[in-house]
N, C-alpha and C positions, 0 to 999 in steps of 0.2 A: 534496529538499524536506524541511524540516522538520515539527516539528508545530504552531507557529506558521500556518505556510503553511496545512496541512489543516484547521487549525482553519478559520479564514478562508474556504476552501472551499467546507465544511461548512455555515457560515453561509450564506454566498451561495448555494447550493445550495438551500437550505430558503427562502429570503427570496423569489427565484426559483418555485421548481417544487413549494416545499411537502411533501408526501409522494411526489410522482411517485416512481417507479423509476429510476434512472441502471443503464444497461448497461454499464459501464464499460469504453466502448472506451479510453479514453487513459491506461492507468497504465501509472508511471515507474517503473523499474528497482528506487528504495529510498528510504524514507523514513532520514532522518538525525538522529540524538542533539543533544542541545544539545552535547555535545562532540567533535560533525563525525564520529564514529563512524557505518556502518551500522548500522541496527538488526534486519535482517533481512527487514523486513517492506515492503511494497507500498503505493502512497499511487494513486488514481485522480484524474488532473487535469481531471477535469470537477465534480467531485462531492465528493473530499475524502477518499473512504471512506480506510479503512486495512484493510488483511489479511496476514495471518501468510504468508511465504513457506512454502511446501510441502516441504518435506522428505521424501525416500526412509525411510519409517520399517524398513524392511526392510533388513539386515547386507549389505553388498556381496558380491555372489554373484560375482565376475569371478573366472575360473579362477585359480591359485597360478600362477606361474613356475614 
């Protein structure tokens, strides 16, 4: 999904349900760049939202070889 698409969403989302909450059961794997890149981040397809994928901010602790 781009951001095109969540815009849109977004929209209809609001047009729809107004302020309600969406619980975001249906988000897609990744939102995509206008240059068909990932962008890292999470798109919900009921609603639009957009969120930052999560990242282990913590040094990888897996034992040395």
């Amino acid at each position: 999904m781009n951001l095109d698409e969540a815009g849109r969403l977004q929209d209809a989302w609001k047009t729809k349900h107004g302020d309600k909450l969406c619980h975001h059961t249906r988000i897609v794997d990744s939102l995509i760049a206008q240059d068909g890149q990932n962008t890292g981040n999470l798109v919900c397809r009921e609603c639009g939202a957009i969120f930052p994928t999560l990242r282990n901010p913590l040094p990888d602790s897996s034992p040395p070889h």
